[in-house]
Biopython code that builds the backbone (N, CA, C, O; Angstrom):
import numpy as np
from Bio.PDB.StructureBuilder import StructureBuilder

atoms = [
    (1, "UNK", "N", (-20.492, -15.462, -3.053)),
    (1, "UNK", "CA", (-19.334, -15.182, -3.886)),
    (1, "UNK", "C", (-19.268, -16.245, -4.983)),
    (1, "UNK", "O", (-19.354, -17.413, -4.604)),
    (2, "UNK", "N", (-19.126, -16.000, -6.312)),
    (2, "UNK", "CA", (-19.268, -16.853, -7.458)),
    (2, "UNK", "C", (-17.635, -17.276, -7.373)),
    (2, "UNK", "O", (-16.709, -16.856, -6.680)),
    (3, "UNK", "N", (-17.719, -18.145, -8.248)),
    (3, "UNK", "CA", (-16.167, -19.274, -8.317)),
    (3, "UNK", "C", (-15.344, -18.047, -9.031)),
    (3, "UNK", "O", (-14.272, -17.685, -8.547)),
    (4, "UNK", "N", (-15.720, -17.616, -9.838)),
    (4, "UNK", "CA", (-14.347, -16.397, -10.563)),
    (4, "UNK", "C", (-14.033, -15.163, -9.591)),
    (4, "UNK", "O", (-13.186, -14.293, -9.794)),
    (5, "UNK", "N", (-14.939, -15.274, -8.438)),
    (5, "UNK", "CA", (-14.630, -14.026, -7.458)),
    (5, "UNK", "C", (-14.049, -14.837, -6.926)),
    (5, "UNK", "O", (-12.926, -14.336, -6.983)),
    (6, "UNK", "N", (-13.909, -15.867, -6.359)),
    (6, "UNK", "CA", (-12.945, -16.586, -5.348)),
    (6, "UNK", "C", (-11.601, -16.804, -6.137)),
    (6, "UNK", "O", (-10.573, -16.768, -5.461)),
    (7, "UNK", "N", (-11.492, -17.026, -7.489)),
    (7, "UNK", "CA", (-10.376, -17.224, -8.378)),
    (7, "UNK", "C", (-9.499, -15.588, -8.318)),
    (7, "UNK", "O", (-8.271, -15.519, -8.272)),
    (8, "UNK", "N", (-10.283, -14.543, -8.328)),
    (8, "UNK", "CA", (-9.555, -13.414, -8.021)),
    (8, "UNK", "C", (-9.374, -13.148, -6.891)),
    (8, "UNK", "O", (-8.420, -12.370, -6.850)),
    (9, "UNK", "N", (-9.861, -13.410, -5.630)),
    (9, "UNK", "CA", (-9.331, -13.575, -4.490)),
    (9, "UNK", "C", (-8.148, -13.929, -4.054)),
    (9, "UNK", "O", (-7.292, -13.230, -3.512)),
    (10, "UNK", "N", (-8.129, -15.721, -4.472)),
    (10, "UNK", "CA", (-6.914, -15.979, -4.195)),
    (10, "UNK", "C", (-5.698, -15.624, -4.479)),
    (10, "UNK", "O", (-4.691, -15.524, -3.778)),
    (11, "UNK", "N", (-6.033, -15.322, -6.324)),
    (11, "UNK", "CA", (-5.164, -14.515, -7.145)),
    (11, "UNK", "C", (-4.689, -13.209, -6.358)),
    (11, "UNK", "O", (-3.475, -13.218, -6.156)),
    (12, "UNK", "N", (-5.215, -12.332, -5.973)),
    (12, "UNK", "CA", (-4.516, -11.199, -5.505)),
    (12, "UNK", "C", (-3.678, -11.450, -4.303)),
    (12, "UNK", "O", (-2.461, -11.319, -4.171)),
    (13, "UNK", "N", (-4.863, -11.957, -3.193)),
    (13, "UNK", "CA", (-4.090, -12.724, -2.008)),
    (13, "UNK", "C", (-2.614, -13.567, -2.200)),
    (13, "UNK", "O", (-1.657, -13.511, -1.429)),
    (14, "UNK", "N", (-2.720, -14.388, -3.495)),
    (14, "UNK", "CA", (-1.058, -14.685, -3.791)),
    (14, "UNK", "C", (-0.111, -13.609, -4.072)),
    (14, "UNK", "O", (1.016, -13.429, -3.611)),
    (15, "UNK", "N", (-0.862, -12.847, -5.015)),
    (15, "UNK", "CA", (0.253, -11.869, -5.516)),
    (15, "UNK", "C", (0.527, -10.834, -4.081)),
    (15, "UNK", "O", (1.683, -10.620, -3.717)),
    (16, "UNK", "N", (-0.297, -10.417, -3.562)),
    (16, "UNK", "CA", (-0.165, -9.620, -2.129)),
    (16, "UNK", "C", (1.070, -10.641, -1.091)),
    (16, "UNK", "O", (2.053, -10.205, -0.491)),
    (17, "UNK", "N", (0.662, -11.830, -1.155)),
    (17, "UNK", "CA", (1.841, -12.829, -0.407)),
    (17, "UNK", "C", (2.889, -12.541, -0.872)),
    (17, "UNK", "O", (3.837, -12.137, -0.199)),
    (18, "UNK", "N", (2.899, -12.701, -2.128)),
    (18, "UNK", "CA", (4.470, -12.713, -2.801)),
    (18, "UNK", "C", (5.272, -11.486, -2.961)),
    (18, "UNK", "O", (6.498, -11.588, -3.010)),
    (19, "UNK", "N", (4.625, -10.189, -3.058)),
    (19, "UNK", "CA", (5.283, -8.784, -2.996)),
    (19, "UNK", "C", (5.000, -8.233, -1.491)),
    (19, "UNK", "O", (5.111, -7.008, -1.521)),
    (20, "UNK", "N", (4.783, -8.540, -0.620)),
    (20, "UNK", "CA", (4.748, -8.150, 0.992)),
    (20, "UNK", "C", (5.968, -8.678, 1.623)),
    (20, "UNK", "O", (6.662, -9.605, 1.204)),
    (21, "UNK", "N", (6.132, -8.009, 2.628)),
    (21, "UNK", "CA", (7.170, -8.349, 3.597)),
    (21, "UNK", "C", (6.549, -8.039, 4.946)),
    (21, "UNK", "O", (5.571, -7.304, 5.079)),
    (22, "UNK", "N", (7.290, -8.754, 6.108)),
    (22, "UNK", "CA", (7.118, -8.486, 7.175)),
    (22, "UNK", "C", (7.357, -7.276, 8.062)),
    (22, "UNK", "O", (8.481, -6.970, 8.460)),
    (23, "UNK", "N", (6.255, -6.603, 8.354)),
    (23, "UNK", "CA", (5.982, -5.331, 8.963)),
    (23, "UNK", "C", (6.490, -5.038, 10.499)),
    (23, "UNK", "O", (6.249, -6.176, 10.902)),
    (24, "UNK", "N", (6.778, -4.670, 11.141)),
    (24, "UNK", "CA", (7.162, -4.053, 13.076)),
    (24, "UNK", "C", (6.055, -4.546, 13.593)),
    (24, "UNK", "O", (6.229, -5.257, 14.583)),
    (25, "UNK", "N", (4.414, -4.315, 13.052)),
    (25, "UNK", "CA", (3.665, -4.166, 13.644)),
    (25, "UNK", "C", (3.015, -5.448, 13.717)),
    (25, "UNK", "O", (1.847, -5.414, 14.101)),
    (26, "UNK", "N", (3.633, -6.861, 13.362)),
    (26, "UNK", "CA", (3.089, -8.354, 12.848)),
    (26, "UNK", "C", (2.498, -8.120, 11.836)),
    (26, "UNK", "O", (2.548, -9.144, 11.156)),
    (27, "UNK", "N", (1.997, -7.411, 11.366)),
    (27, "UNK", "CA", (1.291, -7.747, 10.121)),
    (27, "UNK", "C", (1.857, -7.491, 8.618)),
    (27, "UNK", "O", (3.084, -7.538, 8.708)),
    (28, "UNK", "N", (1.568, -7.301, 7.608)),
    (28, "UNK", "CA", (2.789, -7.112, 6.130)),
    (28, "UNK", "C", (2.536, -5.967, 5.939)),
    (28, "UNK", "O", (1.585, -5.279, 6.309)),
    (29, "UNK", "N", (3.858, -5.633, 5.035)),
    (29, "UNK", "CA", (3.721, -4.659, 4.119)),
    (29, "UNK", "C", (4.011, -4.823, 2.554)),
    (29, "UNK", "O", (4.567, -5.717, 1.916)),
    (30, "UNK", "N", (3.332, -3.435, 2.133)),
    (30, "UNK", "CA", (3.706, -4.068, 0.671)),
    (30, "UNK", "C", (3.784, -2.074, 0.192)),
    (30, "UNK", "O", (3.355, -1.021, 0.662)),
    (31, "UNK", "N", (4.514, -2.475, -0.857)),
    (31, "UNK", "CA", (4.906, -1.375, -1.700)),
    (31, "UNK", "C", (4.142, -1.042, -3.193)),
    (31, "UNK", "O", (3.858, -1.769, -4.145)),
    (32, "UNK", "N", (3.952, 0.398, -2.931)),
    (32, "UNK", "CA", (3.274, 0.728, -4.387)),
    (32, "UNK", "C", (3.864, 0.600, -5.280)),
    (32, "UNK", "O", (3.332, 0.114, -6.278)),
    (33, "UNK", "N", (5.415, 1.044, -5.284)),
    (33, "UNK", "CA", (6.179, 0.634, -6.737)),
    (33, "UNK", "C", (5.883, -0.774, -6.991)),
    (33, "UNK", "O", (5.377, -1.076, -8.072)),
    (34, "UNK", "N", (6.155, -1.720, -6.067)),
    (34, "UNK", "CA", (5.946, -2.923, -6.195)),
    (34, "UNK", "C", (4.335, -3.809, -7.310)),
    (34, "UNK", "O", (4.220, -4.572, -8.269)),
    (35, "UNK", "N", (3.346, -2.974, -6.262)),
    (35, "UNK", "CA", (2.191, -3.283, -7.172)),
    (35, "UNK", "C", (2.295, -2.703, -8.745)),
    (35, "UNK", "O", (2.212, -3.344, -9.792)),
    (36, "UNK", "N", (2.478, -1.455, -8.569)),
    (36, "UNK", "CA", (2.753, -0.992, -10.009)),
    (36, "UNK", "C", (3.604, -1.790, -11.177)),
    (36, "UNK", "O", (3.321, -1.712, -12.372)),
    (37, "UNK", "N", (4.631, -2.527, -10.669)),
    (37, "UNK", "CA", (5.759, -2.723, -11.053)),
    (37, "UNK", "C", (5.019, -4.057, -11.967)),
    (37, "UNK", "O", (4.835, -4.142, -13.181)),
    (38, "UNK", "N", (4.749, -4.855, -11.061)),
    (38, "UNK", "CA", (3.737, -6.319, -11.284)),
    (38, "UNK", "C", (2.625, -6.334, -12.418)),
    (38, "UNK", "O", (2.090, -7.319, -12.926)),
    (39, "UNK", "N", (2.427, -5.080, -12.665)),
    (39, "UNK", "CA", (1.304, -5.018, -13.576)),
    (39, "UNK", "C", (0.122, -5.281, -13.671)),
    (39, "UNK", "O", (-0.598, -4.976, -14.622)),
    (40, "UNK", "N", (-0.296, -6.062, -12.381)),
    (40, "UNK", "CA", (-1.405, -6.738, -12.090)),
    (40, "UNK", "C", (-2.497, -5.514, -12.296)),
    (40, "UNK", "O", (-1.958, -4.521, -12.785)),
    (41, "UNK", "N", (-3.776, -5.372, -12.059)),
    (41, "UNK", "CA", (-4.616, -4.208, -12.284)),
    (41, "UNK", "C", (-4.516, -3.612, -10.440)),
    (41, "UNK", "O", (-5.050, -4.135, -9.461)),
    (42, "UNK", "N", (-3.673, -2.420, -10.499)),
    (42, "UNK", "CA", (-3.436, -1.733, -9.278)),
    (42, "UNK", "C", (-5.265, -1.750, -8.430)),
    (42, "UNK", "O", (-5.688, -2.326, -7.427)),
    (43, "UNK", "N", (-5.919, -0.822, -9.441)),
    (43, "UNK", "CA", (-7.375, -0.807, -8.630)),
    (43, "UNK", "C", (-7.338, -2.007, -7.658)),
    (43, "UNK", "O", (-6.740, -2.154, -6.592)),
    (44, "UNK", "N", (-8.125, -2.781, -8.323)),
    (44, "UNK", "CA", (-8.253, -3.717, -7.847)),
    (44, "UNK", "C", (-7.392, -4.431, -6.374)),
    (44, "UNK", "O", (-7.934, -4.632, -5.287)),
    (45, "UNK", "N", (-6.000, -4.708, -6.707)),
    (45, "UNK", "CA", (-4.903, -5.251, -5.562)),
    (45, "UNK", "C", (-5.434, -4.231, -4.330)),
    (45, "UNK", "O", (-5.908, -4.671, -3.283)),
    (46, "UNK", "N", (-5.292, -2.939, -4.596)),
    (46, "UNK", "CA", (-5.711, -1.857, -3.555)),
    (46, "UNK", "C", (-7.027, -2.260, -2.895)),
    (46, "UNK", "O", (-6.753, -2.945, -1.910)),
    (47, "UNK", "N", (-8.295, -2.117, -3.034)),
    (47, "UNK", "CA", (-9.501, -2.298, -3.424)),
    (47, "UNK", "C", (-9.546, -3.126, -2.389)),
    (47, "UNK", "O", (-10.050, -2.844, -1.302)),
    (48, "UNK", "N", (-8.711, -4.808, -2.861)),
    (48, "UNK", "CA", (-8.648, -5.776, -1.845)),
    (48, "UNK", "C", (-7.715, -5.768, -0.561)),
    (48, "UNK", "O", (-7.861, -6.540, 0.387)),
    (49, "UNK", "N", (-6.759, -4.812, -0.657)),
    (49, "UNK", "CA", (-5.588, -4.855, 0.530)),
    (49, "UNK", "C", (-6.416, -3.915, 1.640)),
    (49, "UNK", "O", (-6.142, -4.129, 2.821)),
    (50, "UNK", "N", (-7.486, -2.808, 1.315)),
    (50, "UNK", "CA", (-8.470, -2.118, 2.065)),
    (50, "UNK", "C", (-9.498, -2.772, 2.771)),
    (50, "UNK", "O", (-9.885, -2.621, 3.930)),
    (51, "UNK", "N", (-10.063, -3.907, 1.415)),
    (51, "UNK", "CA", (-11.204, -4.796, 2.619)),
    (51, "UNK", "C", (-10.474, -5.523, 3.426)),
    (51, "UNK", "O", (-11.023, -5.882, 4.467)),
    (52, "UNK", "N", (-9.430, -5.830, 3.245)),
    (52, "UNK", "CA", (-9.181, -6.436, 4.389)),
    (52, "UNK", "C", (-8.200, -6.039, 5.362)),
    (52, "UNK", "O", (-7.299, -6.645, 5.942)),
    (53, "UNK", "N", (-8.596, -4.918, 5.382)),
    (53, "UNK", "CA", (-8.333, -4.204, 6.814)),
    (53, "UNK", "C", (-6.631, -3.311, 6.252)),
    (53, "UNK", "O", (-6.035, -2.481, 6.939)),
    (54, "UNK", "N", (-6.270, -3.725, 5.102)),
    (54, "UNK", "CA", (-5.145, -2.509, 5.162)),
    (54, "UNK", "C", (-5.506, -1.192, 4.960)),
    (54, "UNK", "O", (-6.644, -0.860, 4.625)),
    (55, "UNK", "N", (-4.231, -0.123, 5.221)),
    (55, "UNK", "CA", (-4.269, 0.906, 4.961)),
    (55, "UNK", "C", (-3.213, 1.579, 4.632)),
    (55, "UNK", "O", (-2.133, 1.311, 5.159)),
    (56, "UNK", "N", (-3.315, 2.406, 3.859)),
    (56, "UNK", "CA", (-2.130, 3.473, 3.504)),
    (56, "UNK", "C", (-1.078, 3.923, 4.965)),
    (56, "UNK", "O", (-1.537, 4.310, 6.039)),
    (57, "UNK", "N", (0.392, 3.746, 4.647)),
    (57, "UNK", "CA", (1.124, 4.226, 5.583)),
    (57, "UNK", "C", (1.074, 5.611, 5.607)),
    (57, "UNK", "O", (0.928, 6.161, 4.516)),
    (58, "UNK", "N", (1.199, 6.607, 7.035)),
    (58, "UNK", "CA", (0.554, 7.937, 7.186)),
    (58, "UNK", "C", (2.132, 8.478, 6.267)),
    (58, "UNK", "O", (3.235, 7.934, 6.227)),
    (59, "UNK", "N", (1.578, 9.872, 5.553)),
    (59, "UNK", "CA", (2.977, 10.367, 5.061)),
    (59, "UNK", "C", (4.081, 10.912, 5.998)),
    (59, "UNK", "O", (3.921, 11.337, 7.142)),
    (60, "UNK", "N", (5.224, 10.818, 5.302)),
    (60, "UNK", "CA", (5.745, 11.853, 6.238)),
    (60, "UNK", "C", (5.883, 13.103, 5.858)),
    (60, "UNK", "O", (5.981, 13.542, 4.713)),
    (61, "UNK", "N", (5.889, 13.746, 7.023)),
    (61, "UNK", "CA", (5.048, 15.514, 7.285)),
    (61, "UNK", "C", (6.313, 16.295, 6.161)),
    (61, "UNK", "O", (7.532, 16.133, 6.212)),
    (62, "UNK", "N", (5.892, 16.750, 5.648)),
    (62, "UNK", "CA", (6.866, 17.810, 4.821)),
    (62, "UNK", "C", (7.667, 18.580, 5.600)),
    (62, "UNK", "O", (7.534, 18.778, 6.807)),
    (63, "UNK", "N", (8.400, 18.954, 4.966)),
    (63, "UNK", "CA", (9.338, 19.681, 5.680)),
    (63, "UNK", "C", (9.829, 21.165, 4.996)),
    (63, "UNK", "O", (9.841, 21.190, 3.765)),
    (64, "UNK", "N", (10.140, 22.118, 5.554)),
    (64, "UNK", "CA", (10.752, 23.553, 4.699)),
    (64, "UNK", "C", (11.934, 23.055, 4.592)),
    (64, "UNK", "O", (12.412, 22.162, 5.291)),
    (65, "UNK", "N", (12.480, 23.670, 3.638)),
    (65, "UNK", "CA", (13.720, 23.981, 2.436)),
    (65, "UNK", "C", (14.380, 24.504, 3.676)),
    (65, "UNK", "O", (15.369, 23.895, 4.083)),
    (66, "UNK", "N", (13.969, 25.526, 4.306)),
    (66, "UNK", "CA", (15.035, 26.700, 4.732)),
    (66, "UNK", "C", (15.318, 27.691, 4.106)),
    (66, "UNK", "O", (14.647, 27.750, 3.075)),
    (67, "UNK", "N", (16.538, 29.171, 4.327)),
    (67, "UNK", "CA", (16.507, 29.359, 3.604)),
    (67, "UNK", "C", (15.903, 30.598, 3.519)),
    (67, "UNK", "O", (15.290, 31.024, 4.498)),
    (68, "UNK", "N", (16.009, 31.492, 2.106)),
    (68, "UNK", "CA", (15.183, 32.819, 1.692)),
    (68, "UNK", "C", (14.011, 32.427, 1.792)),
    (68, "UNK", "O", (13.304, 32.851, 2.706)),
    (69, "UNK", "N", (13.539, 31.516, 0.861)),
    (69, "UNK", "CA", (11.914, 30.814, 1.109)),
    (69, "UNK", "C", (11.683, 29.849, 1.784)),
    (69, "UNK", "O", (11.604, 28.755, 1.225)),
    (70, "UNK", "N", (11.513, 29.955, 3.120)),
    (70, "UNK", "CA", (11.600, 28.801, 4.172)),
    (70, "UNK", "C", (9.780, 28.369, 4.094)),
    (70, "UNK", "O", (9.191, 27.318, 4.347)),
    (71, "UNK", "N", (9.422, 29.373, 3.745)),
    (71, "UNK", "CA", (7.720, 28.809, 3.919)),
    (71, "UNK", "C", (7.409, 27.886, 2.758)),
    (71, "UNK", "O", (6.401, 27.201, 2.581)),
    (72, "UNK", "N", (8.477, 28.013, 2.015)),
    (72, "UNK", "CA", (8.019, 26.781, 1.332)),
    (72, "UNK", "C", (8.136, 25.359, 1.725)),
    (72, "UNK", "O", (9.186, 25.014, 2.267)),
    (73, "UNK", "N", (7.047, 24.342, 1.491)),
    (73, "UNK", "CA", (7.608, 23.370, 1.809)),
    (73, "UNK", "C", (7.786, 22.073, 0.694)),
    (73, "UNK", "O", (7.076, 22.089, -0.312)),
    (74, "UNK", "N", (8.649, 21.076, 0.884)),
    (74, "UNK", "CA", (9.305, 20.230, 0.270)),
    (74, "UNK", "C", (8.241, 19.295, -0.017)),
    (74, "UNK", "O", (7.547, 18.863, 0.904)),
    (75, "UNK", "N", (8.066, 18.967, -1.141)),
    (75, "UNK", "CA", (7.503, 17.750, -0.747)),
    (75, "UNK", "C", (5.638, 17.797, -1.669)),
    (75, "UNK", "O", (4.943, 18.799, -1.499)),
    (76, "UNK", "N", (5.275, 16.983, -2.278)),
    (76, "UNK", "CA", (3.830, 17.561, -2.763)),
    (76, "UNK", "C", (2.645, 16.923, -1.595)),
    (76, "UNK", "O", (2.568, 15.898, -0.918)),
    (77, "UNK", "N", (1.917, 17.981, -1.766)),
    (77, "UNK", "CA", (1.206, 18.205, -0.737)),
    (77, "UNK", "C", (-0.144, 16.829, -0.489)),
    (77, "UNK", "O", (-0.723, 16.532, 0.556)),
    (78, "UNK", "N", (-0.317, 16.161, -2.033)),
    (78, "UNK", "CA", (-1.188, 15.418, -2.027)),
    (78, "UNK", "C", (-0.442, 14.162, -2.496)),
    (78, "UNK", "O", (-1.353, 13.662, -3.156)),
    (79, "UNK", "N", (0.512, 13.364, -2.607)),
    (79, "UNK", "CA", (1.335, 12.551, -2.543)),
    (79, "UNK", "C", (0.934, 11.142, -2.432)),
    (79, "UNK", "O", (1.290, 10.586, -1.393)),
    (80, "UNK", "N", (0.315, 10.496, -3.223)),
    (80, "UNK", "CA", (0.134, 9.134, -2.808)),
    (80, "UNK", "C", (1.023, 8.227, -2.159)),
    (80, "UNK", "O", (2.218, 8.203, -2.452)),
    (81, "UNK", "N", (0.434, 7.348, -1.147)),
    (81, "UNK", "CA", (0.701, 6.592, -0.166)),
    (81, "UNK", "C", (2.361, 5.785, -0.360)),
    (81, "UNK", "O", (2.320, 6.462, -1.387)),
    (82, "UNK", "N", (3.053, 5.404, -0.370)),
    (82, "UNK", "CA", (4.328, 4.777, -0.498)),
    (82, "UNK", "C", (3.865, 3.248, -0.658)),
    (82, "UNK", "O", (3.593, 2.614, -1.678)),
    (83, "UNK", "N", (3.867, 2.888, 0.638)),
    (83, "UNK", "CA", (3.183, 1.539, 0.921)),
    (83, "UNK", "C", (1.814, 1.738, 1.944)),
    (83, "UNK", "O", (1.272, 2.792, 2.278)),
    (84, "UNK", "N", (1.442, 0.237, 2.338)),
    (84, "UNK", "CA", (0.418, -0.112, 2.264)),
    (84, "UNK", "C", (0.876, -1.063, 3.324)),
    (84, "UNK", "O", (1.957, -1.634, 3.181)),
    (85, "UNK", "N", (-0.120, -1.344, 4.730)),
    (85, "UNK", "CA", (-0.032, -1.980, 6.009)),
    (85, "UNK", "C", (-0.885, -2.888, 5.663)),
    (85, "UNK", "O", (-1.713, -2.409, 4.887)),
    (86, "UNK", "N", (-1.109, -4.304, 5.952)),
    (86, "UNK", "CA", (-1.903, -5.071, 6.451)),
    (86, "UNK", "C", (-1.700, -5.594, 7.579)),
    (86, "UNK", "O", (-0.524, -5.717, 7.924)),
    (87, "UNK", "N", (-2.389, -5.891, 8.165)),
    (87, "UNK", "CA", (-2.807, -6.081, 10.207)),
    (87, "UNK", "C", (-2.658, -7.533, 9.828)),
    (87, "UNK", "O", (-2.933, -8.155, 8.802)),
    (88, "UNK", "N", (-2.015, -7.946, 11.250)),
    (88, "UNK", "CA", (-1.724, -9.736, 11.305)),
    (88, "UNK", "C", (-2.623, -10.074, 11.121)),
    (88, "UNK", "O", (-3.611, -9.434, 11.481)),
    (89, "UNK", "N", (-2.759, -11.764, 10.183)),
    (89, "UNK", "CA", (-3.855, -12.057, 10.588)),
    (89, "UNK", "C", (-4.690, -11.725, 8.888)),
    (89, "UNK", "O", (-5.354, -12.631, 8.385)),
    (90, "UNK", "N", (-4.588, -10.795, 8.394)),
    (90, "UNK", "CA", (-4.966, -10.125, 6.909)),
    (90, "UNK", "C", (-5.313, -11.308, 5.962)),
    (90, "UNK", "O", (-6.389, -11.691, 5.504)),
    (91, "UNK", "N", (-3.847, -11.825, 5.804)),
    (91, "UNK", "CA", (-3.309, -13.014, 4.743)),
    (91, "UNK", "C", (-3.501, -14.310, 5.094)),
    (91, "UNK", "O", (-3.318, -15.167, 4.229)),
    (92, "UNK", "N", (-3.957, -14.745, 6.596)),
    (92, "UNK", "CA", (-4.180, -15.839, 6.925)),
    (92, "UNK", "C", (-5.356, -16.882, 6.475)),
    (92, "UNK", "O", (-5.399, -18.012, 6.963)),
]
sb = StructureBuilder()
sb.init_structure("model")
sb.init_model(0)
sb.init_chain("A")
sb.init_seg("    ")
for serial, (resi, resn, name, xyz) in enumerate(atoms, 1):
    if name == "N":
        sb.init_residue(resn, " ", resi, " ")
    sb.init_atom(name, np.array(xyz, "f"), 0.0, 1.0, " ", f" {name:<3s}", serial, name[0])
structure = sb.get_structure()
């Protein structure tokens, strides 16, 4: 790993410290508005919250309206992730 890959390392790893919170499961979470919000280059923050072991929180399951058109359901079907899990231990 060259010195400017370790300089973006830490760099994200801070910014991931500083917009995460503490998760149920010991390990953090962090929010997509959040990354978005920061401006930092999303790819990337993602990219790194994956190698190291995070993952997208599962969605929650759609649901029908009810109703005349009950088969419809609420909700878009391909929906990117909300937040984002990292496992204890991630950030250490």
């Amino acid at each position: 790993m060259s010195e400017a890959d370790e300089t973006d390392d830490d760099a994200i790893r801070d910014l991931v410290v500083r917009l995460s919170r503490p998760h149920r499961t010991g390990g953090r979470v962090i929010e997509r508005a959040a990354l978005l919000a920061d401006g930092s280059d999303f790819d990337a923050v993602i990219a790194w919250i994956v190698a190291h072991g995070g993952e997208p929180e599962a969605p929650v399951p759609r649901r029908s309206a009810g109703g005349l058109h009950s088969a419809r359901l609420v909700g878009p079907a391909d929906a990117a992730p909300l937040r984002f899990i990292l496992p204890a231990g991630a950030l250490g």
